[in-house]
C-alpha angles and dihedrals in degrees: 000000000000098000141041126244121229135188117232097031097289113125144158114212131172108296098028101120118217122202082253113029133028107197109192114144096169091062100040098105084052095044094047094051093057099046082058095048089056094040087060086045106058090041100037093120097053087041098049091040087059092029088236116164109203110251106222127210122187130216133217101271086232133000090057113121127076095191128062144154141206143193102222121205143162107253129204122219092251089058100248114131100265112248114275110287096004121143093205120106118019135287119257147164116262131217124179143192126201091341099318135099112243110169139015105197126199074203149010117215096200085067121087118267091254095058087050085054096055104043113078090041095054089052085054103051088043091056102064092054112066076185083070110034100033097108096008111149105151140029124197128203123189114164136152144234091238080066108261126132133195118182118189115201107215120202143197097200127047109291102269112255103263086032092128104042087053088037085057092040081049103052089045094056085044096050084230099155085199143048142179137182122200129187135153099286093354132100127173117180113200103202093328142330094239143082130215116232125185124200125195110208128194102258087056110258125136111224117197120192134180111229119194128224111250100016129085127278122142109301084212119052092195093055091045091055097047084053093054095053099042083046093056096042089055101045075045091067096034090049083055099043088053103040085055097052089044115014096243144100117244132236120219130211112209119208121207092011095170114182089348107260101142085031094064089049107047097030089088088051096061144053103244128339136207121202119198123199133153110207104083096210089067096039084062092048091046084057090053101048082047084058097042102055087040093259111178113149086062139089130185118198129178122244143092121302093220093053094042090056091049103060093048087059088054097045082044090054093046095052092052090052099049092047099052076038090070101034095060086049091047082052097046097046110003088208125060135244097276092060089252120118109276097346121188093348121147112269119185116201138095084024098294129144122192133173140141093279104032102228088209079063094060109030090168094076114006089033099069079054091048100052108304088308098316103198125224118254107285101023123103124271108271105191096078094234130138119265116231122205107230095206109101112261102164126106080231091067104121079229105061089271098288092110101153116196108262121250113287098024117113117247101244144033094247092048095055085046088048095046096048095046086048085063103035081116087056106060158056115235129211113191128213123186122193103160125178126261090272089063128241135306104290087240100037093080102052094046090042089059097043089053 
């Protein structure tokens, strides 16, 4: 099970080295102490400065990912791709490597053993229904360790007429709980497009997610779980630092929150969290794996981290300013205008805001100041943005699409943004990024780190 068969002489076995993966299990403990070893080295200053030892968590050296992803063609003996449409040669997974193919395994031991299982019996199956296989150039697993499995058939060409009734015949001889078709303009769902996952954390909670096919959730669920629990150990100790200094328990806005995963764990650890994410697919299936581990202190809204960010700094400025503001009248005069103690002067504290000419009054000037015009409770919405209902009304929600907002969540995304930037004055904010490979947005960080 360590290397991957291929037709014509070409393999790949464990310790070829391809341009995007090295695959050598026999040398994992040794790798990964190294990396280590690097890892100490580059930040020895910063480590040595908080006194702070690595903590280190090991994968499984193969089976460990839960998400892969193949080219498919037709193969002649001789190894060349078969001519568009042809029946001749076999039918084989394809990878490739700086624009060759290099390999056309039967299996892929990265994958997890349940995908390895699947795969040569899917070809196979694949294989006895032109209706299936005519236009097929890619094939997606993505499984759990909790034991679910979703495939999605990409084609080149439009999806066969009866592809979904042989799709369907397919998936019940396979035992695939799952299916998707994808063509250009086309898509054909066979039962749902998502997967369940359950993690078992430390202090004893399941946790159970809904990942969706084709967006982004953990590829390995061990390593998912290792990052929750170091994750809530950490936000353990913060919550603690913090209630001690103040008295409070802090909230915590998450950038980048994707489906969730982090969102579901922390939330109980903290006062209230806000969860920012701008594909709108994952922000539906955050809401319903909020709803399906019983999440209500927590809200998930869709937008850009960086913009997001950026408001809060503003509403955080403003409230500053107010707040010096009416100090230095209080100091001058002592009464206000109207002759009563204090009058109308500024006053910070359970996310109120007051001052002679009430900003929330005139969000066409001191709006863009307070938040981007952040409207008091009961006005209308003044940002001219969309407002997004955060029940789950999509056939992908884990209940049969009828996930209602738990008690105590607002009941859109605008009004969970409007009501975090109102009490920016109120809290104590932990922040947690988690941005995607590409990095964050080039003004989240810098926000992130002045709130």
């Amino acid at each position: 099970a360590t290397s991957m068969a291929c037709e014509v002489g070409t393999s790949v076995s464990a310790g070829t080295e391809l341009s995007w993966l090295s695959f050598e299990p026999h040398r994992y403990r040794e790798l990964l102490d190294d990396h280590v070893a690097a890892v100490k080295q580059t930040f020895a200053t910063a480590l040595s400065r908080r006194g702070v030892t690595p903590e280190v968590f090991a994968s499984s050296p193969s089976h460990y990912r839960q998400r892969v992803r193949f080219s498919v063609a037709r193969f002649d003996p001789d190894g060349s791709i078969s001519a568009q449409g042809s029946a001749s040669g076999r039918l084989k997974y394809a990878l490739y490597d700086k624009g060759a193919c290099v390999a056309r395994p039967d299996i892929f031991p990265v994958a997890a053993e349940s995908i390895c299982e699947l795969m040569p019996r899917l070809l196979a199956a694949l294989e006895t229904d032109s209706t299936l296989w005519q236009g097929l150039e890619a094939v997606h697993y993505l499984s759990t360790q909790a034991g679910d499995m979703h495939v999605t058939l990409i084609y080149g060409s439009p999806l066969a007429d009866g592809w979904r009734a042989a799709a369907a015949a397919m998936g019940l001889q396979l035992g695939i709980p799952a299916l998707t078709g994808r063509s250009r303009g086309k898509v054909e769902v066979i039962e749902r497009d998502w997967v369940t996952e359950v993690y078992k954390l430390a202090d004893g909670r399941k946790l159970t997610y809904q990942q969706v096919a084709g967006s982004f959730s953990n590829p390995s669920s061990a390593m998912a779980e290792h990052t929750l629990n170091f994750l809530c150990s950490c936000s353990g100790a913060i919550g603690a630092e913090v209630a001690a200094a103040s008295g409070e328990v802090p909230a915590l806005l998450e950038l980048y929150c994707g489906n969730g995963n982090h969102t579901v764990a922390l939330a109980p650890l903290f006062q209230r969290l806000l969860a920012v994410e701008i594909d709108r697919k994952l922000t539906v299936a955050a809401e319903a794996n909020l709803a399906r581990n019983g999440v209500t202190n927590a809200d998930v809204i869709c937008a850009t981290s960086g913009r997001f960010c950026q408001s809060l700094m503003r509403r955080i400025v403003a409230l500053k300013s107010g707040a010096q503001g009416a100090a230095a009248s209080r100091g001058r005069a002592g009464n206000g205008s109207d002759g009563r103690r204090g009058g109308a002067g500024g006053r910070v504290g359970g996310g109120a805001v007051g001052s002679a000419s009430t900003p929330d009054a005139t969000p066409s000037a001191a709006g863009e100041a307070y938040g981007n015009g952040i409207p008091p409770d009961g006005a209308a919405a003044t940002t001219g943005g969309p407002s997004y209902a955060t029940r789950c009304s999509s056939p992908a929600c884990g209940n049969a699409g009828h996930c209602q907002p738990s008690a105590g969540r607002t009941s859109t995304f605008e009004d969970a943004r409007r009501a975090w930037l109102r009490e920016a004055g109120a809290r104590c904010d932990v922040v947690l990024i988690d941005p995607p490979r590409s990095g964050p947005d080039e003004s989240a960080l810098p926000h992130a780190r002045d709130t």
